[in-house]
Steps between C-alpha positions, in 0.01 A plus 500: 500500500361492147647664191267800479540557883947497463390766224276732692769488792778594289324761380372614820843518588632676180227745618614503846891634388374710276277712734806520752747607191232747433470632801888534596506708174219693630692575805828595356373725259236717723807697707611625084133546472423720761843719449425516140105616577682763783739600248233647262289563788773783568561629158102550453514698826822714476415611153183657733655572760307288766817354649793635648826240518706611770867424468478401189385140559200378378241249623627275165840560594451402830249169391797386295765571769325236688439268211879475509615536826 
């Protein structure tokens, strides 16, 4: 294997670890991301009254109650 081709495999590799770092981040943070988007989801829609929370729980409440089960 020449010089050049050692190179573009390490990089190809680099590339490789990155995308999978990326994409565990990705998947760690969209459960916070979807509770956050519910979160003022709800506020928009209880300051108009188009939702009605029912003991008090919300559907955020509820998405982070399973976040952290």
């Amino acid at each position: 294997m020449s010089e050049n081709e050692r190179k573009i495999e390490q990089i190809n590799q680099k590339n490789k670890a990155d995308s999978v770092q990326k994409q565990s981040l990705f998947n760690a943070a969209t459960p916070l991301l979807l509770c956050r988007c519910l979160y003022f989801g709800e506020r928009v829609a209880s300051r108009y009254s188009l939702i009605h929370q029912e003991n008090g729980h919300s559907l955020y409440d509820e998405c982070m109650a399973r976040i952290y089960q």
